[in-house]
Structure formats: C-alpha cells, structure tokens
NUKOL-696205 format. One record per residue (C-alpha): residue in one letter; x, y, z. Coordinates in pm, whole numbers, plus 32768, in hexadecimal, padded with zeros to 4 digits. Example, Ala and Ser with C-alpha at 12.3 -4.5 7.8 and 13.67 -1.06 7.14 Angstrom:
BEGIN
A84CE7E3E830CS85577F9682CA
//
This chain:
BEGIN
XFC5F9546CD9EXFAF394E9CDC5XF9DB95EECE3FXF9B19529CF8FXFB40953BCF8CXFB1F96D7CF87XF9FA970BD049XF96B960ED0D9XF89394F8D0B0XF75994C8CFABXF605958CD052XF552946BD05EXF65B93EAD16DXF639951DD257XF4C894F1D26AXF4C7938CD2AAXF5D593CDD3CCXF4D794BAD437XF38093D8D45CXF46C92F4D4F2XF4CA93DFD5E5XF3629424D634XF30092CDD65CXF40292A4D750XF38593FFD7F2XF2219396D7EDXF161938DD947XF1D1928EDA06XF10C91C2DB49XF2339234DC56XF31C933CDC76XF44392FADBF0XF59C93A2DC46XF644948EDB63XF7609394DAFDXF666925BDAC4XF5B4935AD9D8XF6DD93BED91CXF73E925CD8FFXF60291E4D872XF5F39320D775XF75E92BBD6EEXF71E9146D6F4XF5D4919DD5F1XF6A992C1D55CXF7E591C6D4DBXF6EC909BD477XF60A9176D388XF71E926DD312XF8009144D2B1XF6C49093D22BXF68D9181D123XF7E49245D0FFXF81F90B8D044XF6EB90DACF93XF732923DCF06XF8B59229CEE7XF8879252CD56XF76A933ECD38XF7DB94CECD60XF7469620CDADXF7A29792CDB7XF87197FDCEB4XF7709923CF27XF667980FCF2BXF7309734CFF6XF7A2986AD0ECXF6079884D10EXF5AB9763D155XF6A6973CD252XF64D9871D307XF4F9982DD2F8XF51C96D2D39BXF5EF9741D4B8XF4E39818D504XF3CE972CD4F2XF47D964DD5DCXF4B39763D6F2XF34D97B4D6BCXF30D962ED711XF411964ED81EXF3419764D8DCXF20696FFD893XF2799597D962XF3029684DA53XF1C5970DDA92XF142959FDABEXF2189521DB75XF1E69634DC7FXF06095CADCB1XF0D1945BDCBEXF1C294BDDDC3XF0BD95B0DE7EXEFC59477DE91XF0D993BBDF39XF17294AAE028XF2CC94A7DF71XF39195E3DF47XF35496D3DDFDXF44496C8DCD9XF4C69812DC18XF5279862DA99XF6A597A1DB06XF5C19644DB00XF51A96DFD9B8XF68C971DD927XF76795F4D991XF64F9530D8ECXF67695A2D78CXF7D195C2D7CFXF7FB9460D7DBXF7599413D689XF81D954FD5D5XF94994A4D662XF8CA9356D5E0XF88A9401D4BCXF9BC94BBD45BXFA999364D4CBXF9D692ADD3B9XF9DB937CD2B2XFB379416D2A8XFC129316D377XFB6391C5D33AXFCAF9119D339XFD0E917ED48FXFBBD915ED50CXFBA0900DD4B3XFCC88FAED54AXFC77905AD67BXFB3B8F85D6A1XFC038E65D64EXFCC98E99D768XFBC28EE2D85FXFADF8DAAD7EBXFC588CDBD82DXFC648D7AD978XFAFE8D1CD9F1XFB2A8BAAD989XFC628BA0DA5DXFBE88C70DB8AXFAAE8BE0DBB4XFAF58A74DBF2XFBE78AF3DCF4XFAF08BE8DDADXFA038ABADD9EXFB2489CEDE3FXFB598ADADF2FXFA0A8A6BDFBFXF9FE8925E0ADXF90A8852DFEEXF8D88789E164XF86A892FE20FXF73888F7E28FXF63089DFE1F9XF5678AD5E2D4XF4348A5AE350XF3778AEBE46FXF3BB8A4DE5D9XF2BA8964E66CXF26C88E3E536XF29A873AE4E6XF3878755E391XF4478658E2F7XF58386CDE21CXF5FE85FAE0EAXF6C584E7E15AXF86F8543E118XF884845BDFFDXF76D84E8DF46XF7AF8651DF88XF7E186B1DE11XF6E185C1DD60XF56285C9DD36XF4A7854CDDFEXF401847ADC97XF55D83E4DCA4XF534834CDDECXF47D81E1DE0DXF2F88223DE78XF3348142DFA6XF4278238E01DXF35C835BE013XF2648269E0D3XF3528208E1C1XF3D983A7E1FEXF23E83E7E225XF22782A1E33BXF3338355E3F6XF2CC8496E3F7XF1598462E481XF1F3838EE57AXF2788498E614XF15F8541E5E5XF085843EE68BXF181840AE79DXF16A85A1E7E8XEFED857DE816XEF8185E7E6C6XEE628515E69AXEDA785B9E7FBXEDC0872EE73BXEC9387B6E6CFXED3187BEE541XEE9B8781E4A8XEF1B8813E352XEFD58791E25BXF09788B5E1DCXF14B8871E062XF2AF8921E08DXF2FE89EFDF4BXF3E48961DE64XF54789BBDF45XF49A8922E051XF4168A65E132XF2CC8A71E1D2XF23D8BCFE220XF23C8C28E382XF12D8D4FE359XF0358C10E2CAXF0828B5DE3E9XF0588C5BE4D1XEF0B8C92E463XEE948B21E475XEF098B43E5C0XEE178C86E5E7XECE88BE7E550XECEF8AA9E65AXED788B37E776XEEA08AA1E778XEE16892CE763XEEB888BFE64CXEFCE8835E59FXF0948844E494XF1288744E3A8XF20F879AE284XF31F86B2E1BBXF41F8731E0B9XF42886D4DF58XF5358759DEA1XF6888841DF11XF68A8908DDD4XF5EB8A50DDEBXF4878A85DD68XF48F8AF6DC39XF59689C9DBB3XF4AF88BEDC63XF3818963DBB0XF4428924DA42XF4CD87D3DA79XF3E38724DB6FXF2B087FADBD4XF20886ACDC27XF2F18618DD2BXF2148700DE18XF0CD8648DDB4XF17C8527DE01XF218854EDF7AXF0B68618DFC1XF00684F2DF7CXF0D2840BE028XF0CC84CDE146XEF3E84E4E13FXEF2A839EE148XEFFC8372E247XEF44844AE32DXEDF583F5E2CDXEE4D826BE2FAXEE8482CAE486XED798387E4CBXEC548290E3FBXECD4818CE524XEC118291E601XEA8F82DBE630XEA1183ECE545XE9A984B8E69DXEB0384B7E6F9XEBBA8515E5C3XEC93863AE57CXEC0F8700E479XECE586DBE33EXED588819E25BXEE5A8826E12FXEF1B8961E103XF01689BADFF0XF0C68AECDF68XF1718B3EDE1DXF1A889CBDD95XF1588961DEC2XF02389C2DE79XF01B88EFDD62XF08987AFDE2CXEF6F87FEDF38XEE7C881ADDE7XEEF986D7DD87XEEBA8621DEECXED3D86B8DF02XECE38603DDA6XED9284E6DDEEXECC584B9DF6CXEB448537DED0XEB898414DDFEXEC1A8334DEDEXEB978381E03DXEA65846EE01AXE9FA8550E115XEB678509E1D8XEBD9868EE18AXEB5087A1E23EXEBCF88A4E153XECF488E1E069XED8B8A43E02BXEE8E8AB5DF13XEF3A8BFEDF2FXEFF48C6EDDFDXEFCC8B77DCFFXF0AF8B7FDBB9XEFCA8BE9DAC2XEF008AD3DA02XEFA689C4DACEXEE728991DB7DXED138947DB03XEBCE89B8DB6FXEB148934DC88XEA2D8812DBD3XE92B88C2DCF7XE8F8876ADDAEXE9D286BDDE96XEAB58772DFD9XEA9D88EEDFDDXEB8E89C8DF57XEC038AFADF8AXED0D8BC9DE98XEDC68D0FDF15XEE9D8E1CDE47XEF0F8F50DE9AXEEB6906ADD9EXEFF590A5DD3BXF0A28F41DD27XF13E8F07DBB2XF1318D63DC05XEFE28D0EDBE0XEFB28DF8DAB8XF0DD8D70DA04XF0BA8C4FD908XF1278C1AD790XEFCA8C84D716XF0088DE2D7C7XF0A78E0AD669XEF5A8E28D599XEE438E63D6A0XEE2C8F16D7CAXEE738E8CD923XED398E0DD9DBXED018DA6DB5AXEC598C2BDBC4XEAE58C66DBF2XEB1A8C12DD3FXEC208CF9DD6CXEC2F8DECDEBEXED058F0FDE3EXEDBF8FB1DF89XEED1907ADFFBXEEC9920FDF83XEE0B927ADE45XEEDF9313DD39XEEAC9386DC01XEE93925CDAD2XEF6E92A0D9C5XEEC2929DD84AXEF2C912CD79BXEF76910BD683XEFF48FF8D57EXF19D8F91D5EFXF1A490C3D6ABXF0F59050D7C8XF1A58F2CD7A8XF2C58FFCD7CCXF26F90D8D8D9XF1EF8F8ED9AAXF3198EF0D976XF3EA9012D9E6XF31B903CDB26XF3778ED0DBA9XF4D28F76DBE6XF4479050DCFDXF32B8F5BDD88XF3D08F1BDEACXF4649080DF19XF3449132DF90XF26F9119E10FXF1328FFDE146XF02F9077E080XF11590ADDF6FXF16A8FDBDE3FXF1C08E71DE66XF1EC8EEDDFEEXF0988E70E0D3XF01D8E65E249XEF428DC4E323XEE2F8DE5E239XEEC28C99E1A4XEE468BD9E2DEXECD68C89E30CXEC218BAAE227XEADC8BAFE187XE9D58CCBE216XE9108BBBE2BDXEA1C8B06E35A
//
C-alpha cells in the first residue's frame, strides 16, 4: 500500500487544493449565495486536486508530513473562506442586501473538502457520478428548451411599434435570412409606424431588442420622460435564442436588422422638410447594444448628420470600439457593478477597463483586486447573478438609459 493509500495524498496536492480554493473564494463583484459559493469552491477544488494528484501519483512523502500539510491547508482555506465572508458583507451593505454569517463562510469550504475528499479517495465513483449528471443535462436540457414555444412572443413594453420574427424563422439567425427580407420586415414595420402618426412626433427611437428579443421597459419609460411623451418607439426582433447563444453564434445578425431598420426609418422621414423632422436616436442594450453600435457607424458614413444621438447600455466587453470622436454623439452607460461590460477573453491577463466614454451608474460598490485568471474567474462567475438583483444593480438598469447626453 502506497503512502497516499495510508494517509492521504502527496503535500504538494493539499496545498494546490487549497490556492484553488482561494481563488475560487477570492472577492467577487456581487454577492453570491452560499450554495453558488460552495459550488464554485468544489468545481476549482476537483479540477486542481485531480490535476496534480496525476502529476504526483509516483512521488511519496511521510505520513506526518502529509497529515501537516493537510491540516494546514484546511485551515488556510477557512481563513480564505472568512476573510470573503467579511467581503462579501460590505458588497452586500453597498447594495442593500441582507448580511451573511460564518454558515455562508462554512458551506463554502465545505463544498471544495467534499470535492476534495470525492477525488482523492473515491475517484472511480466520482467520475461516474459526473458521468451521469453530464448524461442527464444533455437529455434534460433540450427538453426544458422544447418546453418553451419558440412562436411566445417576448416581453416588450406596451405602446411600443415591434415586429417579432416571422413563424418560419423563429429558430434561425436573422444572417440566415435573405437581406431583402429583413428589408421587407423593416418596410412593414415603419408603415405602421407612419400610419400611427410617427413622423408628426417630436423624435422616434429605434430600440435594438437584446438577443431573445426583449426591449427594456424602464429605457423606454425614460425616453418617454425626457420628451414628454412625444415620441415613439420602433423595435424589430432578430433572433429567438436567448442572449447569450445569439452573442456566440451570430452576434452580428443585430447589426444587421438595426441597420435595416435605420434605413427604413430614415428613408420616410428624408421625404420630409428638415424643419419638420422627428429627431432620430439609436438605443441598444446588452448585444443590442452592439447592433445599435453597428447602425450609428453604418449612418455617419452613409447619411451624416441624420442621427441625433446613439446610446449603448451594457456593452459586452471589447465588442465595441471607441468613439473615433467625430460623427453622431454617443453616449455609453454601466452600472458599477455589472460583470458584462467588464467581461472579455483578455480579462484573463489584464485588468478590466471601462470605454472612455463610459457613464458608470447605478450604486457604488467596492472593486474587487484583479488579478491574472482569477479575475477572469470571478467575472465569469458574476454573469450568473447579473440579472437577480434591483435597477441600479448589475446587468439590471432604469430610466437613466433614456436621459441622454447632459446637454440634450
């Protein structure tokens, strides 16, 4: 029988599980519930432990060493544990959300001993346990996703003119349709528009749905704030999948209906005097934003001067460039404490950095230190909980989204 068979496994193992349990522990950008934190912690735990339990299978210690080492790691990683506690309870302060105790502190690195433990004296088991699970996911999943009506209309706010994917295109890309489609799905859409008396408001705004297809009702309530009510609003769907699978496979199918849509409108109201044209802005959130981006270069380069202003709340991070500082105004908001437009592949080796254009909103909290994969990590972990808190709060806005530049 081997040492690690007796005791446990080689030193070097323990503290590796351990600064793996740390980096998942490390402070993170949103609170995060006691059972997301324990999951994390074991997910890091098992892929480090396993990592190097291979790579020091052969080499062997002395069992007091060994009983050390392993003491002295579990320690270290409660240490950790309370010290994100402690963090986690000024992140939550800043937001209004409800204090956590030493329980958070303790399911947390109860997860990765758990992890830990499975790995290095059951591995058979637990790989067929994650076997299993991973088998049940791929069959679950395509049946929670046929569960959902492909043809449900997404929520958009009332009063609004919207245009949903046409039945027969429900589950494709909007790149997969013909352009002359999109065109024709445009033509249709500011007809209505025209027909309602869009063209006599004092402006009309071409909102970019996000990637499912929803259009925040808090941005256009506050367009509606800014003019007094004389405006309208003019939005067409892109894609049925939800956000996050449009913004993999086809992030630029938004570009493309935006700017068909622009064109559209603009078209109409250039058969007008320029005294008696609506004022023309561009708004976009999440990839939407990045479809509105898309439609602002495309019309300062096409039809100059045409846009009245353009603003992007909560780009993906890196997915849009800087302003070039000529052409239509722009304005970019982010809440404080929104993971999106912080995370981006490079978030791996250098810290996450804001547009220069940027308007950081929402409530203040405290900025977690980066550093190299770890804030990658931590980022990435945050995206889970983007959506869960009030306006003002992570990837959640309000009708700041509609106010505009300061001298508008």
């Amino acid at each position: 029988m081997t040492a690690r068979g007796r005791c446990g496994p080689h030193p070097i193992v323990s503290v590796a599980a351990a600064l793996a349990a740390t980096a998942a522990l490390w402070p993170s950008g949103l609170p995060r519930s006691a059972m997301v934190s324990a999951v994390v912690t074991a997910g890091c735990v098992a892929v480090v432990t396993a990592s190097v339990l291979m790579a020091t299978r052969r080499s062997p210690a002395r069992p007091a060493t060994i009983v050390a080492a392993g003491a002295g790691s579990l320690g270290f990683a409660c240490c950790a544990a309370l010290l994100s506690m402690s963090w986690q309870n000024g992140l939550r302060d800043a937001l209004g959300a409800p204090a956590v105790g030493p329980g958070w502190a303790a399911v947390s690195v109860t997860g990765g001993l758990l992890a830990f433990v499975a790995i290095v004296w059951l591995p058979r088991i637990t790989a067929l346990v994650v076997a299993m699970t991973v088998a049940l996911l791929a069959g679950f999943l395509p049946a929670a996703q046929a569960d959902d009506p492909a043809d449900q209309t997404p929520d958009v706010p009332a009063g609004i003119f919207y245009a949903q994917n046409d039945s027969n295109a429900q589950n494709d890309d909007m790149s997969a349709l013909h352009r002359d489609a999109a065109a024709q799905r445009s033509a249709d859409l500011v007809t209505r528009w025209v027909r309602a008396g869009g063209l006599d408001r004092r402006a009309v705004v071409i909102a970019v749905p996000t990637g499912s297809g929803w259009v925040d009702a808090a941005a256009v309530a506050g367009y509606r704030r800014r003019f007094g009510g004389d405006v309208t609003v003019v939005a067409m769907q892109y894609s049925a999948r939800p956000s996050w699978q449009t913004f993999v496979a086809d992030r630029s199918s938004a570009g493309h209906t935006a700017t068909a849509l622009l064109r559209e409108v603009l078209d109409r109201i250039g058969a007008r005097p320029p005294a008696r044209r609506p004022e023309v802005h561009v708004y976009g959130q999440s990839l939407g934003a990045v479809g509105a981006e898309t439609a602002r270069v495309w019309a300062d380069r096409t039809r100059p001067g045409a846009l009245t202003e353009t603003v992007l709340v909560g780009i993906p991070g890196d997915a849009v460039a800087e302003h070039p500082g000529a052409g239509s105004p722009r304005v970019v908001i982010a809440n404080d404490s929104d993971p999106i437009p912080r995370w981006s592949w490079s978030v791996l080796w250098r810290p996450p950095r804001h547009m220069a254009d940027t308007r950081i909103v929402g409530r203040r909290t405290p900025q977690p230190l980066w550093l190299p994969l770890i804030g990658f990590l931590q980022t990435s972990v945050d995206l889970l909980g983007s959506l869960d808190g009030a306006p003002g709060v992570g990837h959640r806005y309000g009708p700041e989204q509609g106010v505009g530049s300061p001298s508008s």
